[in-house]
CHARMM-style PDB file with segment names, atoms N, HN, CA, C and O in Angstrom:
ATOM      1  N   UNK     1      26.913   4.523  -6.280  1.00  0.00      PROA
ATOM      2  CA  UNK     1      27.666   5.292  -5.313  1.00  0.00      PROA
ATOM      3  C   UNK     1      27.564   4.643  -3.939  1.00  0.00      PROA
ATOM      4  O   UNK     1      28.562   4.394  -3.263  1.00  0.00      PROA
ATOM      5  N   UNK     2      26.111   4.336  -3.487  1.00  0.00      PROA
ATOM      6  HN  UNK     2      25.300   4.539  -4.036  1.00  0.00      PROA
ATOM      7  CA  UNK     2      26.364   3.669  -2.305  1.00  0.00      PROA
ATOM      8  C   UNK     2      26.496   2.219  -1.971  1.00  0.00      PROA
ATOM      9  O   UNK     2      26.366   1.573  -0.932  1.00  0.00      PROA
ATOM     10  N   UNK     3      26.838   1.893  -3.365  1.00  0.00      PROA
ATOM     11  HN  UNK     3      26.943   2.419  -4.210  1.00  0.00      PROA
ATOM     12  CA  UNK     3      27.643   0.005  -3.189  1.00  0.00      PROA
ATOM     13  C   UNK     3      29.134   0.594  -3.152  1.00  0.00      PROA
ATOM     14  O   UNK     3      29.682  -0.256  -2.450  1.00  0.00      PROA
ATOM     15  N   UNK     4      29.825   1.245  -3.380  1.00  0.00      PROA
ATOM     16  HN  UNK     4      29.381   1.935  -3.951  1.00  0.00      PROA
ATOM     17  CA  UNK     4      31.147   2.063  -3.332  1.00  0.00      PROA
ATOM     18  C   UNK     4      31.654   2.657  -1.810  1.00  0.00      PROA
ATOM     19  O   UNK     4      32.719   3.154  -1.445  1.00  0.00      PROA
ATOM     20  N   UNK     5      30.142   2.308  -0.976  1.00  0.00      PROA
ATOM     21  HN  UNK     5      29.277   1.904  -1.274  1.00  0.00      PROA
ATOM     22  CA  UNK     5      30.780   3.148   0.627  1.00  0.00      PROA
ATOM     23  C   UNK     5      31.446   1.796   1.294  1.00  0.00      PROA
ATOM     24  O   UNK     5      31.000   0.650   1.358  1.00  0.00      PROA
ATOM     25  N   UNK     6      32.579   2.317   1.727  1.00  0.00      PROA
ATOM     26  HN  UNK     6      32.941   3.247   1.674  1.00  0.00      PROA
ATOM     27  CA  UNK     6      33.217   0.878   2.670  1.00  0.00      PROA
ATOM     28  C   UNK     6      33.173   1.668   4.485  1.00  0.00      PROA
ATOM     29  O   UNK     6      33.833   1.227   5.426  1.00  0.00      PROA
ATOM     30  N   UNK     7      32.613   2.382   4.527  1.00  0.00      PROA
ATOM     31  HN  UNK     7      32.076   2.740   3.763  1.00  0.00      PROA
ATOM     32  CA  UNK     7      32.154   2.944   5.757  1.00  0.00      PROA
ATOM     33  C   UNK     7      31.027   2.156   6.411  1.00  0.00      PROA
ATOM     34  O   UNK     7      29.823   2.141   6.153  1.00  0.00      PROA
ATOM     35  N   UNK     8      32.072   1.202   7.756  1.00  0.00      PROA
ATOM     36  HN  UNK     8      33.049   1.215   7.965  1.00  0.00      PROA
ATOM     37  CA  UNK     8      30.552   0.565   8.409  1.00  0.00      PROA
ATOM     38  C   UNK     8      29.757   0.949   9.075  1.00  0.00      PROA
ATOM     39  O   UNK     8      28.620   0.563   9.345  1.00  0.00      PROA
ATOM     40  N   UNK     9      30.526   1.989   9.460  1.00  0.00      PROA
ATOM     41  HN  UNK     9      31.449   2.303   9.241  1.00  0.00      PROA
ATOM     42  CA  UNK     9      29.333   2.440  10.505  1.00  0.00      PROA
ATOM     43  C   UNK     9      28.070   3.122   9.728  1.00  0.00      PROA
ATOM     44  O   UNK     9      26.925   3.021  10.169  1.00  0.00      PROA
ATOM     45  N   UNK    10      28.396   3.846   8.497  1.00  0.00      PROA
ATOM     46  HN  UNK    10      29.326   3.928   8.138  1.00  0.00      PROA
ATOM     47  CA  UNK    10      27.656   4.512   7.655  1.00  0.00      PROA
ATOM     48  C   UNK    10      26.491   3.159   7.160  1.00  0.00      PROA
ATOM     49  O   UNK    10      25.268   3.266   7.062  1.00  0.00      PROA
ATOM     50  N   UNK    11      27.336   1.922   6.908  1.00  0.00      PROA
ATOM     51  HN  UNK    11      28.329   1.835   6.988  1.00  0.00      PROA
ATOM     52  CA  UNK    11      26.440   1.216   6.109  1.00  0.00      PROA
ATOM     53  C   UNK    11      25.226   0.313   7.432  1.00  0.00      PROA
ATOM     54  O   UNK    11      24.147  -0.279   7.420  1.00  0.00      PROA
ATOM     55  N   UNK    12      25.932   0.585   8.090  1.00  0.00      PROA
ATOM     56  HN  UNK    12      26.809   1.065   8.100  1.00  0.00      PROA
ATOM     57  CA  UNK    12      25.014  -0.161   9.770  1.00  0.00      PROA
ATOM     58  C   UNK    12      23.699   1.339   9.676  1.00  0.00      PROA
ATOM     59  O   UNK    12      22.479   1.205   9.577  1.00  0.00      PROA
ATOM     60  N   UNK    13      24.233   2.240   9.726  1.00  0.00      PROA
ATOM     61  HN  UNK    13      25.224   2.349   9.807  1.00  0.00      PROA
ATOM     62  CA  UNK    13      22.740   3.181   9.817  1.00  0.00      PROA
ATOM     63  C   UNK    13      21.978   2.992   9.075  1.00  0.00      PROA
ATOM     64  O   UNK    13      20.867   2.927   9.602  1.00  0.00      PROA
ATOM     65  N   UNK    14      21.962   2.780   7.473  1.00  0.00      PROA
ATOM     66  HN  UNK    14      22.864   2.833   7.045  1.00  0.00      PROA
ATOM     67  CA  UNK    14      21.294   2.995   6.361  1.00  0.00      PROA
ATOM     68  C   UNK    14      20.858   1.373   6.410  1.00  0.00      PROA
ATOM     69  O   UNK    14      19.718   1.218   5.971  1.00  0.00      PROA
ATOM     70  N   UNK    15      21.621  -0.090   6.920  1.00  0.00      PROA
ATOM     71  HN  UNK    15      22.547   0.036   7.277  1.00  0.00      PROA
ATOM     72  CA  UNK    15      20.838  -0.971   7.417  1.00  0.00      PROA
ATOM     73  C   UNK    15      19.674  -1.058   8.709  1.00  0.00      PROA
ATOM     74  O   UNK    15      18.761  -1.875   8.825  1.00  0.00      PROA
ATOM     75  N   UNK    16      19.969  -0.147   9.444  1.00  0.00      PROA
ATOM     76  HN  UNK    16      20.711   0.517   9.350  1.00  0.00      PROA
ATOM     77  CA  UNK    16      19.273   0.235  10.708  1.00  0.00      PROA
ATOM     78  C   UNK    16      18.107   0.960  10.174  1.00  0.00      PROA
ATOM     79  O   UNK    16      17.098   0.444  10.653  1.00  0.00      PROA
ATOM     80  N   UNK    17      17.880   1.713   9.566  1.00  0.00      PROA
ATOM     81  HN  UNK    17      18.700   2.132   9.176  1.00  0.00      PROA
ATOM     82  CA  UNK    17      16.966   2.417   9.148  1.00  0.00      PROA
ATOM     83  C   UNK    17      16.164   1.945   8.218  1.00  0.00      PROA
ATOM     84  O   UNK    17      15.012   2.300   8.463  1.00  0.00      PROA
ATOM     85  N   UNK    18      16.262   1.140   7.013  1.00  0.00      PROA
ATOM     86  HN  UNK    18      17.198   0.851   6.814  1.00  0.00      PROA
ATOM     87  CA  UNK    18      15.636  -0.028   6.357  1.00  0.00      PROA
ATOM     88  C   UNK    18      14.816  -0.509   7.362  1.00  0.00      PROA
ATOM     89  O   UNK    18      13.613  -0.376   7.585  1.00  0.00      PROA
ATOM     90  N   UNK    19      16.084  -1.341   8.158  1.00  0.00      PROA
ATOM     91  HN  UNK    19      17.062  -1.450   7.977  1.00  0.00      PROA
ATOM     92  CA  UNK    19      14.894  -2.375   8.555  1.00  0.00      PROA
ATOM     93  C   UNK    19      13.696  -1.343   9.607  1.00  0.00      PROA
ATOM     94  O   UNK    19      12.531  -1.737   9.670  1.00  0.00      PROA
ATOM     95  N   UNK    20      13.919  -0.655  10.017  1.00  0.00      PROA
ATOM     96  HN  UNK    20      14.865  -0.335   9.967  1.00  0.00      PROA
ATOM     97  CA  UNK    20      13.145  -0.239  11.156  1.00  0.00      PROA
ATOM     98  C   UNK    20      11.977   0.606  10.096  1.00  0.00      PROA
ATOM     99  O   UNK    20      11.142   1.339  10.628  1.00  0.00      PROA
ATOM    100  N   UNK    21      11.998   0.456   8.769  1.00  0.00      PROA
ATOM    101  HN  UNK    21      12.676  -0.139   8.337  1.00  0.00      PROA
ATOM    102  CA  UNK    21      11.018   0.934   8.365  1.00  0.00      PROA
ATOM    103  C   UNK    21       9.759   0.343   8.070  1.00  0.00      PROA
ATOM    104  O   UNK    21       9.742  -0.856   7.792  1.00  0.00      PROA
ATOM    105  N   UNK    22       8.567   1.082   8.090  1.00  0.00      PROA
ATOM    106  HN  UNK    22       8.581   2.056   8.315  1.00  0.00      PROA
ATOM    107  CA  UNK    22       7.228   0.462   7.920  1.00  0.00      PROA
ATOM    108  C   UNK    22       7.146  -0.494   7.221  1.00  0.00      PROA
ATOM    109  O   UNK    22       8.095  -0.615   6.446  1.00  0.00      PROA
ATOM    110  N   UNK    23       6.247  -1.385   7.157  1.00  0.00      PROA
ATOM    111  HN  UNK    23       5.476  -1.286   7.787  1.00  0.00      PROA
ATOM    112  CA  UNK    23       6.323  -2.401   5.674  1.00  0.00      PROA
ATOM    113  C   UNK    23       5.068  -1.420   5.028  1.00  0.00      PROA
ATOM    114  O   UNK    23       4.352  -0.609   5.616  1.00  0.00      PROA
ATOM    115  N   UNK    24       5.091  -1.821   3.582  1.00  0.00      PROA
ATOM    116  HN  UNK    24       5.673  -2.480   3.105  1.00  0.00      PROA
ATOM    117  CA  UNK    24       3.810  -1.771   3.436  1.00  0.00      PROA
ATOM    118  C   UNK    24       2.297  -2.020   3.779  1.00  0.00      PROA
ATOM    119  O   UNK    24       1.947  -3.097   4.261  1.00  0.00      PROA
ATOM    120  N   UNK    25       1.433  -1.039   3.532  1.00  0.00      PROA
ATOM    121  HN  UNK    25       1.718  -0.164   3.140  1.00  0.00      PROA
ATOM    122  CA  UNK    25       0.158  -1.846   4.220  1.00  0.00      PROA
ATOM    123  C   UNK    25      -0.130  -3.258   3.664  1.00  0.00      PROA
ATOM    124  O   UNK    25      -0.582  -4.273   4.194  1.00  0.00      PROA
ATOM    125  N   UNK    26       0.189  -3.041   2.705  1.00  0.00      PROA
ATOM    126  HN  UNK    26       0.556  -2.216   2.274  1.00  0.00      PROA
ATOM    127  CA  UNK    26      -0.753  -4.228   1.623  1.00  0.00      PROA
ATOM    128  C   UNK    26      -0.349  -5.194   1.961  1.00  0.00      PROA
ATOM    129  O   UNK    26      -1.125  -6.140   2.096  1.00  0.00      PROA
ATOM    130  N   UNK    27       1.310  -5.366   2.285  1.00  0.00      PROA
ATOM    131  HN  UNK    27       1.940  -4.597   2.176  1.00  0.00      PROA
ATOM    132  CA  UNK    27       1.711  -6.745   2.990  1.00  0.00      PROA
ATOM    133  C   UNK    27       0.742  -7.156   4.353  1.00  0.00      PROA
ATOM    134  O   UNK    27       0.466  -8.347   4.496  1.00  0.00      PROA
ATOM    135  N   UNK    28       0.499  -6.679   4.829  1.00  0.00      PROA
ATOM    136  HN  UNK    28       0.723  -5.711   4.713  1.00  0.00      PROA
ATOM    137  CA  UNK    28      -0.194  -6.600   5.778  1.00  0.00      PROA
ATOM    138  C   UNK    28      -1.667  -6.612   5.811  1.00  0.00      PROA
ATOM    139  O   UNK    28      -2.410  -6.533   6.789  1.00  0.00      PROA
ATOM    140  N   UNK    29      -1.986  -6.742   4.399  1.00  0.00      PROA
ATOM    141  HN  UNK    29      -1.382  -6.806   3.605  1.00  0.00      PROA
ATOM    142  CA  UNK    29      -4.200  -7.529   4.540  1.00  0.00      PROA
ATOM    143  C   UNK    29      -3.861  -8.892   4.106  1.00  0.00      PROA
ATOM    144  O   UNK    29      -2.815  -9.332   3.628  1.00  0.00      PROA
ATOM    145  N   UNK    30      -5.167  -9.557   4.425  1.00  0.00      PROA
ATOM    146  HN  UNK    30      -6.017  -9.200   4.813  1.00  0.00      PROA
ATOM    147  CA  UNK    30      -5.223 -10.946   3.962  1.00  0.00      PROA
ATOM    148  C   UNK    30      -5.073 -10.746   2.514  1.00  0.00      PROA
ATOM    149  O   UNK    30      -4.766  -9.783   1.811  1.00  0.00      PROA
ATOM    150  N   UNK    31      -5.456 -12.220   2.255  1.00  0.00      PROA
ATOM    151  HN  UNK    31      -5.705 -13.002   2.825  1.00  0.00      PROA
ATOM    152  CA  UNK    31      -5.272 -12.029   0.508  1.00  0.00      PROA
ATOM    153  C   UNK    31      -7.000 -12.181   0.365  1.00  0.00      PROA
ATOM    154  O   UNK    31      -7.345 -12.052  -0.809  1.00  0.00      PROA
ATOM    155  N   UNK    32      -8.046 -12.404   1.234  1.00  0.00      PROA
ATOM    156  HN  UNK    32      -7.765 -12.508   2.188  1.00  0.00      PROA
ATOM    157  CA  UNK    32      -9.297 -12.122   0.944  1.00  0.00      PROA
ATOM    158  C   UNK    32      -9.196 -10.538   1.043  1.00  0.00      PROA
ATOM    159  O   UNK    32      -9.758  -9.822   0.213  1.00  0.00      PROA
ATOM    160  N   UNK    33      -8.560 -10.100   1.948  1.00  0.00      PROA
ATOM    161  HN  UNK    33      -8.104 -10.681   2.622  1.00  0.00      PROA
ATOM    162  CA  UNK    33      -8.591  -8.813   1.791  1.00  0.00      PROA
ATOM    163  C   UNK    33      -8.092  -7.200   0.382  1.00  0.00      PROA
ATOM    164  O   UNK    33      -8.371  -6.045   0.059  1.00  0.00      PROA
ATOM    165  N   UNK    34      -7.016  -8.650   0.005  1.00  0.00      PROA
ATOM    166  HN  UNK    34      -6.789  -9.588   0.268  1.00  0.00      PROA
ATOM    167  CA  UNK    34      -5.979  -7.665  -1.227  1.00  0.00      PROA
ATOM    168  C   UNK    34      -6.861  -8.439  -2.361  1.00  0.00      PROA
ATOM    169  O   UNK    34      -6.300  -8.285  -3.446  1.00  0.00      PROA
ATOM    170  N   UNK    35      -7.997  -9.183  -2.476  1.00  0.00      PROA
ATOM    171  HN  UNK    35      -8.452  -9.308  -1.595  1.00  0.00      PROA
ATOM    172  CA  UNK    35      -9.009  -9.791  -3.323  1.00  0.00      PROA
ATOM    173  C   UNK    35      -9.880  -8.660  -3.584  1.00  0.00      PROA
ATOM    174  O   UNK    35      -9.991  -8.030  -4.636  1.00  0.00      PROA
ATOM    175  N   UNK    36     -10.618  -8.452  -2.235  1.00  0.00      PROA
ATOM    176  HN  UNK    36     -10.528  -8.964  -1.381  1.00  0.00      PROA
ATOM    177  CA  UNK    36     -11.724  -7.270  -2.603  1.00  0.00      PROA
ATOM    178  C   UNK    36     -11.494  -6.359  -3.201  1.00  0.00      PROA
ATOM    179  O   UNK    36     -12.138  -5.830  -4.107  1.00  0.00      PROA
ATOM    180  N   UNK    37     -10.009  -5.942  -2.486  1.00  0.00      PROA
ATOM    181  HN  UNK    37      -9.485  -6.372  -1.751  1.00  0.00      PROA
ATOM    182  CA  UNK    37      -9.841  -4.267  -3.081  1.00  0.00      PROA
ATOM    183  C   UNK    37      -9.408  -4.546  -4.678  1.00  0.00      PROA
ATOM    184  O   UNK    37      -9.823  -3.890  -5.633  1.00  0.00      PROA
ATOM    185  N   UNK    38      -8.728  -5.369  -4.722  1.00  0.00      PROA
ATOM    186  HN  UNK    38      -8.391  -5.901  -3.945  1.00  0.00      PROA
ATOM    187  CA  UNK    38      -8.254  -5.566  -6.281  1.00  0.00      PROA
ATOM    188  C   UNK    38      -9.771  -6.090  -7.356  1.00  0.00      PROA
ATOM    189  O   UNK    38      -9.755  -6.119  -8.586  1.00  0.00      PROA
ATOM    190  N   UNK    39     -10.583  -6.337  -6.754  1.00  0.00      PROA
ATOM    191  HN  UNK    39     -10.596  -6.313  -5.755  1.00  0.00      PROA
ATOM    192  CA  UNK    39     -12.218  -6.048  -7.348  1.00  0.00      PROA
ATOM    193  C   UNK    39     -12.723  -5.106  -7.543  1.00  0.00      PROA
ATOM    194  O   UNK    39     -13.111  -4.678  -8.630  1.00  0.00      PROA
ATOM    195  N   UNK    40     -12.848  -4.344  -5.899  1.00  0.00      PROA
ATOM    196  HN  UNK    40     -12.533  -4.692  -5.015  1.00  0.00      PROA
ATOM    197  CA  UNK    40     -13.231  -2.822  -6.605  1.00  0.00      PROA
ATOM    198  C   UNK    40     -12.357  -2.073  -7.413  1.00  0.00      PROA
ATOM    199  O   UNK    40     -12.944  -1.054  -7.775  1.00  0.00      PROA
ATOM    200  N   UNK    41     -11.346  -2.124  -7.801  1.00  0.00      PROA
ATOM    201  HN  UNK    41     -10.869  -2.952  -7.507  1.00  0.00      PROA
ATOM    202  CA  UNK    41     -10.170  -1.451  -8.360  1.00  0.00      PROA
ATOM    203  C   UNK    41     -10.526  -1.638  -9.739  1.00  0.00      PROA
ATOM    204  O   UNK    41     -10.388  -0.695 -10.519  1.00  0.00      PROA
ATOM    205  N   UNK    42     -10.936  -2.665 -10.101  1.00  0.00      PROA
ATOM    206  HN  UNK    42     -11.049  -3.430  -9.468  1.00  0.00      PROA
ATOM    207  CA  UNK    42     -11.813  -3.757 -11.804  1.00  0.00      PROA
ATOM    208  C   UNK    42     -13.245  -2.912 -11.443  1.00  0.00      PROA
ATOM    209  O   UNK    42     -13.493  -2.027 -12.263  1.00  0.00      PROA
ATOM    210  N   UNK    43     -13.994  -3.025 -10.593  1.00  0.00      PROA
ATOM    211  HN  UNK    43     -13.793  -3.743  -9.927  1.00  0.00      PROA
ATOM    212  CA  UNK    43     -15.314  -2.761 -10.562  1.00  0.00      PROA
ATOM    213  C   UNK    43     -14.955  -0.894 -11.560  1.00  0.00      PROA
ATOM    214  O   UNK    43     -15.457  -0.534 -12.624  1.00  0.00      PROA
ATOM    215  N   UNK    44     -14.100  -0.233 -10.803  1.00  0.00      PROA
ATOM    216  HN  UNK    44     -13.692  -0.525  -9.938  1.00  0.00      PROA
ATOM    217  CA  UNK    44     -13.867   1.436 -11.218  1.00  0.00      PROA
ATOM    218  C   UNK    44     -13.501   1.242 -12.271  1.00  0.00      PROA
ATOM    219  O   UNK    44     -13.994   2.131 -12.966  1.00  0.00      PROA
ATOM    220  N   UNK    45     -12.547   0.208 -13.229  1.00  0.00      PROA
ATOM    221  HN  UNK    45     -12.146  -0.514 -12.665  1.00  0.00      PROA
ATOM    222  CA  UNK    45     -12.313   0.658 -13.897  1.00  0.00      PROA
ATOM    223  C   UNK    45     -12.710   0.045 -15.543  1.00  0.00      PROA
ATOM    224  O   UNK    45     -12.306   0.156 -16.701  1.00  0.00      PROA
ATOM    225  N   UNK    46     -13.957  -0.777 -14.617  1.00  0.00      PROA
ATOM    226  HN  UNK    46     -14.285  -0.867 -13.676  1.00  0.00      PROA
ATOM    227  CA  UNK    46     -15.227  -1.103 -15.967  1.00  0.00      PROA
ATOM    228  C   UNK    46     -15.880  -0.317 -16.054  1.00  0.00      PROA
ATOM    229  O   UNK    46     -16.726  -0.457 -16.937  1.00  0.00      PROA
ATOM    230  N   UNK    47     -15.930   1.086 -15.168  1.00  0.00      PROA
ATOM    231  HN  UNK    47     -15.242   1.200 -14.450  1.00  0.00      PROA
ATOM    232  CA  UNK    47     -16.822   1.989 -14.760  1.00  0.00      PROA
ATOM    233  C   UNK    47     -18.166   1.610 -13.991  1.00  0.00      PROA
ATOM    234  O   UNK    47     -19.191   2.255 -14.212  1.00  0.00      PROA
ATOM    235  N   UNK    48     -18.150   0.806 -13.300  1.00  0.00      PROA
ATOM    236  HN  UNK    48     -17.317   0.282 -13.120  1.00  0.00      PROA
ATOM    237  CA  UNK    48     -18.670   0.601 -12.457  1.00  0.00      PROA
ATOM    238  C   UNK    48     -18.742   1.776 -10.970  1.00  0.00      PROA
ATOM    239  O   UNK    48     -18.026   1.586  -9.987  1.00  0.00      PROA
ATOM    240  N   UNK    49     -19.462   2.634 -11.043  1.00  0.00      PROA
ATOM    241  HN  UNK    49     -20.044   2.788 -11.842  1.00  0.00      PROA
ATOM    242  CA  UNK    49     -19.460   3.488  -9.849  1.00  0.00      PROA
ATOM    243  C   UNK    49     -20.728   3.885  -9.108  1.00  0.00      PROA
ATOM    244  O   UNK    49     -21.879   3.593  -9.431  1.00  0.00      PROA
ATOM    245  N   UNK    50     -20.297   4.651  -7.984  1.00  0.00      PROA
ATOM    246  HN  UNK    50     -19.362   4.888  -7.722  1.00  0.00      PROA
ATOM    247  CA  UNK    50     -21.468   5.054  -7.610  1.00  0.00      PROA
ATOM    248  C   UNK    50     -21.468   6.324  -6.885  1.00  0.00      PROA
ATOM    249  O   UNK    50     -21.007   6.185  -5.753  1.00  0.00      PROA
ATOM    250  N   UNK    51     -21.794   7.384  -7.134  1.00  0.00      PROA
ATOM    251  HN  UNK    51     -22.170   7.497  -8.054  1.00  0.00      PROA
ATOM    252  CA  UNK    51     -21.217   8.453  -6.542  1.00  0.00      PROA
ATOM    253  C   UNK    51     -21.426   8.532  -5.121  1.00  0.00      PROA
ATOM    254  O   UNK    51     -22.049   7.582  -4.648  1.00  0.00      PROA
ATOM    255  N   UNK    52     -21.036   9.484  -4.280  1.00  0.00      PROA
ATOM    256  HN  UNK    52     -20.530  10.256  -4.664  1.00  0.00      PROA
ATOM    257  CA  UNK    52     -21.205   9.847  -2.834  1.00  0.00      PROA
ATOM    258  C   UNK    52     -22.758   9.986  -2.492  1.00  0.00      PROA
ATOM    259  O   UNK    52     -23.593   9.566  -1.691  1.00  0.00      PROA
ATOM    260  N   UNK    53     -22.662  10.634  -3.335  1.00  0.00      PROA
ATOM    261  HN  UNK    53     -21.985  10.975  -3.986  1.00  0.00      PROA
ATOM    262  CA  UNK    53     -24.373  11.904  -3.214  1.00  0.00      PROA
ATOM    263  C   UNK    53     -25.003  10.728  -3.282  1.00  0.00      PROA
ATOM    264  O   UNK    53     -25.512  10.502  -2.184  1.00  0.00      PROA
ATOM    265  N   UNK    54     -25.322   9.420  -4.451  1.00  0.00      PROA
ATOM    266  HN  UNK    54     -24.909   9.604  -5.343  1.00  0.00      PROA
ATOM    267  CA  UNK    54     -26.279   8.694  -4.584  1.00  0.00      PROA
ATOM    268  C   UNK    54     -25.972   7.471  -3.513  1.00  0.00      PROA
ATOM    269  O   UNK    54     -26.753   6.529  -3.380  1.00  0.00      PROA
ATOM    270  N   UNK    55     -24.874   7.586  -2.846  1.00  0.00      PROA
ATOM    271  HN  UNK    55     -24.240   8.351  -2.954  1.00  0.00      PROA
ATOM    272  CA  UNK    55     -24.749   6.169  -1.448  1.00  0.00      PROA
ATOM    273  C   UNK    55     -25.566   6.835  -0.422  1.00  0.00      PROA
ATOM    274  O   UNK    55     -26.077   6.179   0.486  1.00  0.00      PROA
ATOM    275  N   UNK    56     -25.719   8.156  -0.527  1.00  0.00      PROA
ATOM    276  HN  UNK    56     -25.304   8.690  -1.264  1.00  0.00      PROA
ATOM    277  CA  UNK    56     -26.367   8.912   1.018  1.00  0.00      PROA
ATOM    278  C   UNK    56     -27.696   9.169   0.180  1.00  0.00      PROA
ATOM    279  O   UNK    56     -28.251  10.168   0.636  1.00  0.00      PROA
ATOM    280  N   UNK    57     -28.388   8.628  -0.867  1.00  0.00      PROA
ATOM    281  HN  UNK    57     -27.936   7.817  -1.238  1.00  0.00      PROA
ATOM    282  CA  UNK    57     -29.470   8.760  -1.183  1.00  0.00      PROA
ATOM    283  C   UNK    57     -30.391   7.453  -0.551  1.00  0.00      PROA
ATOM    284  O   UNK    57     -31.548   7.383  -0.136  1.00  0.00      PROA
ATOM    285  N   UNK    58     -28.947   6.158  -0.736  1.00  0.00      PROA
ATOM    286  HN  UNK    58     -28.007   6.215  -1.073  1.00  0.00      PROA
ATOM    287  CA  UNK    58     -29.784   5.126  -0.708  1.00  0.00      PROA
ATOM    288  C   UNK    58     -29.638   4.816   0.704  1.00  0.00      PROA
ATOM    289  O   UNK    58     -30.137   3.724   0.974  1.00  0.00      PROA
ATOM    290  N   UNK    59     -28.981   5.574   1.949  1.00  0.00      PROA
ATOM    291  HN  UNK    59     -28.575   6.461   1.729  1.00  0.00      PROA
ATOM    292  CA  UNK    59     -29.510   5.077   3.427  1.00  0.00      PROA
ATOM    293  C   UNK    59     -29.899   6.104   3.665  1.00  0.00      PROA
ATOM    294  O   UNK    59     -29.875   6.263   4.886  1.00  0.00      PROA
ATOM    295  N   UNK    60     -30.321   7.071   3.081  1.00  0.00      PROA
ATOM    296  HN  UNK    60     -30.341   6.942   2.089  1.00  0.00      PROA
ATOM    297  CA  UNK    60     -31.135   8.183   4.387  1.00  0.00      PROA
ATOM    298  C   UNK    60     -32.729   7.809   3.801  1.00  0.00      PROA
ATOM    299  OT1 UNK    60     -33.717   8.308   4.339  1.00  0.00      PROA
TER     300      UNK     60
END
């Protein structure tokens, strides 16, 4: 439907508004950065965890 609009002004807003939108974060970390998280993401889901309660066990 909206490859069918021949309205420019319509199609200038809906280009205007694209671009002026956020990027993603993720575009936006390093790739050491989109490394780690995509580790811990493997670390959770070898089950690798550690709960809340036991991270505030091990600095207080």
């Amino acid at each position: 439907m909206i490859l069918n609009i021949e309205n420019d002004n319509f199609i200038k807003k809906v280009t205007d508004f694209i671009n002026n939108e956020k990027s993603d974060f993720w575009n936006e970390l390093s790739e050491s950065e989109q490394a780690e998280i995509k580790k811990g993401i493997k670390q959770l889901e070898d089950g690798k965890r550690t709960s809340f309660s036991e991270v505030l066990k091990k600095i207080s």
